[in-house]
MOPAC internal coordinates of N, CA, C and O (Angstrom, degrees):
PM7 1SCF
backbone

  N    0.0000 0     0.00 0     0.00 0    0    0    0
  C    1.4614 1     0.00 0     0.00 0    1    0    0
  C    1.5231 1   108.00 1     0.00 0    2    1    0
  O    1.2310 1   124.06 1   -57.10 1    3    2    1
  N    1.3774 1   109.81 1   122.90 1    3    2    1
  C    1.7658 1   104.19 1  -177.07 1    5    3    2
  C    1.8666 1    93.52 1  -109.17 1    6    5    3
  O    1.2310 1   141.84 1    -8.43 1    7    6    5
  N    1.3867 1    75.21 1   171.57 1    7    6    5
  C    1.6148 1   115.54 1  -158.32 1    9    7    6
  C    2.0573 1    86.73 1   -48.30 1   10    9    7
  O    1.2310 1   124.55 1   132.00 1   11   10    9
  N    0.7925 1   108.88 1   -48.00 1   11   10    9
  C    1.8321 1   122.02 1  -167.17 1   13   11   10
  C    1.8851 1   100.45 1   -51.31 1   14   13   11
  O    1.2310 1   127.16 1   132.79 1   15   14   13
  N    1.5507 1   103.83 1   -47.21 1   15   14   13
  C    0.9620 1    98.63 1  -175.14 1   17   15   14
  C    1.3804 1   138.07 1   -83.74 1   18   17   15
  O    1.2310 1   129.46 1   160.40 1   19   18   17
  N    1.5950 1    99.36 1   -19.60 1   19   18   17
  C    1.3891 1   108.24 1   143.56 1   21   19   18
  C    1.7607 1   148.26 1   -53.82 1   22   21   19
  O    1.2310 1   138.81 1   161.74 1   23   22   21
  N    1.4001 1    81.14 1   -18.26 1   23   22   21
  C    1.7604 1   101.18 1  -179.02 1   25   23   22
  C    1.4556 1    88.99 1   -84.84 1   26   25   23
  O    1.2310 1   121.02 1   135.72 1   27   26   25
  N    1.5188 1   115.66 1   -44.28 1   27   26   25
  C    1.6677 1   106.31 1  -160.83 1   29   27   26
  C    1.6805 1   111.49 1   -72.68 1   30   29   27
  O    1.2310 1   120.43 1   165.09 1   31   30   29
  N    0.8458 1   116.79 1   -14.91 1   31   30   29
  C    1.6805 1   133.98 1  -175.29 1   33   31   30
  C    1.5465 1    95.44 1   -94.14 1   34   33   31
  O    1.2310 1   114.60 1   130.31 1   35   34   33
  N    1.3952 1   127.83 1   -49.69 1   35   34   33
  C    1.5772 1   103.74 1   177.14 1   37   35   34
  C    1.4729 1   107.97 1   -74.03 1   38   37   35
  O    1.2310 1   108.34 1   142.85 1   39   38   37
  N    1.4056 1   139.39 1   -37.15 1   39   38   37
  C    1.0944 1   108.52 1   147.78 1   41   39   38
  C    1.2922 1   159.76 1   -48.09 1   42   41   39
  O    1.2310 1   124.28 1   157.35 1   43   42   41
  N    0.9948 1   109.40 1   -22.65 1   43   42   41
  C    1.5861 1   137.95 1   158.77 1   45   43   42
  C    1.6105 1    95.73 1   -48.33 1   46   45   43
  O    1.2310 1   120.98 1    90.76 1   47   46   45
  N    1.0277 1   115.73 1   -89.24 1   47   46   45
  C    1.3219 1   135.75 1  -171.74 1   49   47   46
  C    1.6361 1   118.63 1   -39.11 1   50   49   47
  O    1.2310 1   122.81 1   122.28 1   51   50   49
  N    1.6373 1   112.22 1   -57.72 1   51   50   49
  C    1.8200 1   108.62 1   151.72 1   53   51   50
  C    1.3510 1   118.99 1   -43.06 1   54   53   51
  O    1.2310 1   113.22 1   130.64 1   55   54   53
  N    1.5686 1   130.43 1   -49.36 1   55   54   53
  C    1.4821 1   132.21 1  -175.00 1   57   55   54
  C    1.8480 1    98.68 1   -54.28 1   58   57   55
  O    1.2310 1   119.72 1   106.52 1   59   58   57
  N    1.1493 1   118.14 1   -73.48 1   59   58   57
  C    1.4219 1   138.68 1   166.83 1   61   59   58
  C    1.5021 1   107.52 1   -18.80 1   62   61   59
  O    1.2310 1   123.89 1   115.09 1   63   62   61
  N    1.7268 1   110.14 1   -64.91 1   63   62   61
  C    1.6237 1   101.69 1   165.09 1   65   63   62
  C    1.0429 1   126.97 1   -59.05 1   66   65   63
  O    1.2310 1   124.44 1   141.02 1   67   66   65
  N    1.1300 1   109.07 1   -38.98 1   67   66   65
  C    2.1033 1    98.05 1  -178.16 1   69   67   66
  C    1.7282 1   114.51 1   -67.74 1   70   69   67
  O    1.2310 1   124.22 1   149.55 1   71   70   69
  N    1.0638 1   109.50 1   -30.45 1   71   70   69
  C    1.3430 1   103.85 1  -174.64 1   73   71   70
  C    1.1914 1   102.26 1   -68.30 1   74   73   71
  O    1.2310 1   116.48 1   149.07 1   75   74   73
  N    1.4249 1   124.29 1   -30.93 1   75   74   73
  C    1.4735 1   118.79 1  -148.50 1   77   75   74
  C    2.1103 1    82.94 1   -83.83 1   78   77   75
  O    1.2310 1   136.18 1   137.93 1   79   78   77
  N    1.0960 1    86.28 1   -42.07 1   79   78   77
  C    1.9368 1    94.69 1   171.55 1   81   79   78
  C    1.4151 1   115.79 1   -14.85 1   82   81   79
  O    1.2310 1   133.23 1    99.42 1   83   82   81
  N    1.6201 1    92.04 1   -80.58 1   83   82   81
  C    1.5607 1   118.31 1   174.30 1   85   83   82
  C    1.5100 1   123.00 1   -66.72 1   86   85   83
  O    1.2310 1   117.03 1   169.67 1   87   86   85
  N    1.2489 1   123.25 1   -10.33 1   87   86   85
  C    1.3715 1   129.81 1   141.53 1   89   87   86
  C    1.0996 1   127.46 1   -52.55 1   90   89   87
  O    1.2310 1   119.98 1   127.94 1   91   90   89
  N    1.6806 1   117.64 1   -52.06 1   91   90   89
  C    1.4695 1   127.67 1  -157.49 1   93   91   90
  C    1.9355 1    96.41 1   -89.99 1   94   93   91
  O    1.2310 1   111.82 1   156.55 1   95   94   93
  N    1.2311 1   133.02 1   -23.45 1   95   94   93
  C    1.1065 1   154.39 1   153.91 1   97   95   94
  C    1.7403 1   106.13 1   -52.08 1   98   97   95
  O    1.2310 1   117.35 1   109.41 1   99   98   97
  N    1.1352 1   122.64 1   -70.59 1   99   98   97
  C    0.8953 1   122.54 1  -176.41 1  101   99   98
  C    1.9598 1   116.92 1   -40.77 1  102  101   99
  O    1.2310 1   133.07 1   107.84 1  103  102  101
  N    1.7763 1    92.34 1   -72.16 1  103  102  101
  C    1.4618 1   111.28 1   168.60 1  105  103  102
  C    1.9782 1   109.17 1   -43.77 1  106  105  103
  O    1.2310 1   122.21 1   139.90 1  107  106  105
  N    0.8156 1   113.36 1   -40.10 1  107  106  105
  C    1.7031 1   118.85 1   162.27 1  109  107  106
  C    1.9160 1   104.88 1   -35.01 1  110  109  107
  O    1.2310 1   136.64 1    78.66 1  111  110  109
  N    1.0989 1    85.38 1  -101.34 1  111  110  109
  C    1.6770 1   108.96 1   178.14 1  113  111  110
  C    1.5933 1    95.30 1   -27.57 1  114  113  111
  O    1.2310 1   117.16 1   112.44 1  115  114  113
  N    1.3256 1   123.01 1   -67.56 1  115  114  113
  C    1.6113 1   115.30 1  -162.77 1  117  115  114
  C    1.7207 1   101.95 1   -63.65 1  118  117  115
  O    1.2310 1   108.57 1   148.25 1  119  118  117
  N    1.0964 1   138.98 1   -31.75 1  119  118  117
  C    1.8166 1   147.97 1   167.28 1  121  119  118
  C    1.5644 1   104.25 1   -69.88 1  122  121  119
  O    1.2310 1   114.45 1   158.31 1  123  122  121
  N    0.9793 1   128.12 1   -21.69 1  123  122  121
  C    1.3573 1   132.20 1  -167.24 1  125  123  122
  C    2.3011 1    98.34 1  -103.67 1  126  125  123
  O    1.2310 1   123.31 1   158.05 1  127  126  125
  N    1.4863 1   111.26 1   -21.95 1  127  126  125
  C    1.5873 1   110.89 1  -171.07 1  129  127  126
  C    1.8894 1    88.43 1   -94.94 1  130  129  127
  O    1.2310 1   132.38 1   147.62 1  131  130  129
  N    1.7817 1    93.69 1   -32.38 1  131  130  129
  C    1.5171 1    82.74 1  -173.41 1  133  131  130
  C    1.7174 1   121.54 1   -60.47 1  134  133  131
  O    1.2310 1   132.09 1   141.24 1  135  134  133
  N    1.0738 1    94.26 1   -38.76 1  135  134  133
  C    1.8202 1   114.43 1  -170.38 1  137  135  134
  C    1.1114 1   106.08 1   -65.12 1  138  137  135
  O    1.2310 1   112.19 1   148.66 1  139  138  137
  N    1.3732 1   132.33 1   -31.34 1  139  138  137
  C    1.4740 1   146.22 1   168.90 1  141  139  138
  C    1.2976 1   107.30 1   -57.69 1  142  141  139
  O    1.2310 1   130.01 1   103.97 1  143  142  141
  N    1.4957 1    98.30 1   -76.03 1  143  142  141
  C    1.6205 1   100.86 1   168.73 1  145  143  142
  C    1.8496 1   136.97 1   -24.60 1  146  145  143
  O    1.2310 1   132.52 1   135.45 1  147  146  145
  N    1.2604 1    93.43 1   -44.55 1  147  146  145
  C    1.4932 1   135.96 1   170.01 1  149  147  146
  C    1.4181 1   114.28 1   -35.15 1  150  149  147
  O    1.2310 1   132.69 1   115.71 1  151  150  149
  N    1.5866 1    93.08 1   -64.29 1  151  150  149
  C    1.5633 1   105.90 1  -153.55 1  153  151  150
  C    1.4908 1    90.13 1   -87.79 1  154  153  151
  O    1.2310 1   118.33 1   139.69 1  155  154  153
  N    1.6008 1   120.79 1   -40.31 1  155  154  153
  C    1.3333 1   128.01 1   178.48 1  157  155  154
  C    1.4831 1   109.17 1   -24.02 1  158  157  155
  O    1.2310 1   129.23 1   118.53 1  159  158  157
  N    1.6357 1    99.81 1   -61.47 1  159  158  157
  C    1.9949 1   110.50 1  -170.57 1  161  159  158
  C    1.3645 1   101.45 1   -72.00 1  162  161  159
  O    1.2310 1   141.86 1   127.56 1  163  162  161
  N    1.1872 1    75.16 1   -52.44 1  163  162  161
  C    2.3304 1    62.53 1   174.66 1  165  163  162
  C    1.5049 1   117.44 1   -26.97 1  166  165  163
  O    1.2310 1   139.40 1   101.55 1  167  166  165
  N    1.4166 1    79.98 1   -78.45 1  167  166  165
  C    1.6643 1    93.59 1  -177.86 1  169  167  166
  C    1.6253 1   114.41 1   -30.79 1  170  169  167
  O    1.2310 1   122.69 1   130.09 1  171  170  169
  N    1.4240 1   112.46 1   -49.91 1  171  170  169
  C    1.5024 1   127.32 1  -168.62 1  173  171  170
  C    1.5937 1    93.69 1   -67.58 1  174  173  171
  O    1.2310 1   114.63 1   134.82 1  175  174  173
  N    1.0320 1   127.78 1   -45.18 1  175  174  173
  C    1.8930 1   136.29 1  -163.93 1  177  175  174
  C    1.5710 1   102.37 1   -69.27 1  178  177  175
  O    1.2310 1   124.20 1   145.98 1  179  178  177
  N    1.3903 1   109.55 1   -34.02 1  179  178  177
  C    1.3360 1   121.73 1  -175.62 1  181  179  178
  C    1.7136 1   108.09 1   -59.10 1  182  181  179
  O    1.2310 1   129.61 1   108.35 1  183  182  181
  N    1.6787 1    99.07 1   -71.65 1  183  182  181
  C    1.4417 1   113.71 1   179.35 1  185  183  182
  C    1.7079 1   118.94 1   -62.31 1  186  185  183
  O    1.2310 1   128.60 1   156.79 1  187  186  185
  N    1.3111 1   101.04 1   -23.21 1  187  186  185
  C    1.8234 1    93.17 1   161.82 1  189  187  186
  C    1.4800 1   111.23 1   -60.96 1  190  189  187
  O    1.2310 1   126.80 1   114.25 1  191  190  189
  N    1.7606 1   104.53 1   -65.75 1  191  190  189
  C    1.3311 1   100.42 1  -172.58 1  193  191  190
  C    1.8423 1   114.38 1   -53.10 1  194  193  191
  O    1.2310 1   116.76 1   149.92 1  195  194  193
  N    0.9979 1   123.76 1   -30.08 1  195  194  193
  C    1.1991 1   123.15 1  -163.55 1  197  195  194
  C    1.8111 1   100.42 1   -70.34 1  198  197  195
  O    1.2310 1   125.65 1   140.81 1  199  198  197
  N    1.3246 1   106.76 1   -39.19 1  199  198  197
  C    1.5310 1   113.36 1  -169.62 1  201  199  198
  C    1.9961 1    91.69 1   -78.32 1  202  201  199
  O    1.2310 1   113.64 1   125.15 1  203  202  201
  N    1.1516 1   129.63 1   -54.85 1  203  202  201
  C    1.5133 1   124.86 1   175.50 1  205  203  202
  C    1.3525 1   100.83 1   -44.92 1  206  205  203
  O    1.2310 1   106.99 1   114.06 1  207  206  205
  N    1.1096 1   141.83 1   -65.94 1  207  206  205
  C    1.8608 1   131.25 1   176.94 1  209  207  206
  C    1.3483 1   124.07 1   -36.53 1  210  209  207
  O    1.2310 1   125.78 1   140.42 1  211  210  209
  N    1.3854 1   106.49 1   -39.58 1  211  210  209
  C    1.5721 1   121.65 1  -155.67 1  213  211  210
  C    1.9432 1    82.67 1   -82.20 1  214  213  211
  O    1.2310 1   116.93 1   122.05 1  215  214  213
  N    1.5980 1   123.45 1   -57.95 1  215  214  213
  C    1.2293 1   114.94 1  -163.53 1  217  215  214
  C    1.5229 1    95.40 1   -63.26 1  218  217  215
  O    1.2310 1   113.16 1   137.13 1  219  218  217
  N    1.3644 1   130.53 1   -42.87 1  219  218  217
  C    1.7939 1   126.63 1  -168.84 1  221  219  218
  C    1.6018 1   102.09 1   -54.11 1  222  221  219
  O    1.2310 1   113.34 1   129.58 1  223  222  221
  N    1.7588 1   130.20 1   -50.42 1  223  222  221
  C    0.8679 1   117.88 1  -179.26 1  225  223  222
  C    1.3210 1   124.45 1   -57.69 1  226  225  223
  O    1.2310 1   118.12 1   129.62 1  227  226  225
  N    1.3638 1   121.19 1   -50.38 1  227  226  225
  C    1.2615 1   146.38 1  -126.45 1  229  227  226
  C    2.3830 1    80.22 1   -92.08 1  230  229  227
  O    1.2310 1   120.10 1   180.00 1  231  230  229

């Protein structure tokens, strides 16, 4: 193995990390819109049920 091909394999290998970077970044953001999303309906599921109780009691 010469010296050349070692350079070409650690380059290899930085290119390889960044993408995987901007992958793992990516998958972030899309888990991070979901969870938002999430709590959003919640929230909304919450205040239905809360308003359906209030008319059953009331």
């Amino acid at each position: 193995m010469s010296i050349g091909d070692w350079m070409r394999g650690r380059e290899h290998f930085k290119k390889v990390e960044g993408e995987m970077e901007q992958a793992l970044t990516a998958v972030q953001i899309v888990f991070y819109l979901m969870g938002g999303l999430g709590l959003f309906f919640l929230g909304i599921g919450v205040l239905w049920f809360v308003d359906i109780y209030k008319k059953k009691s009331a």
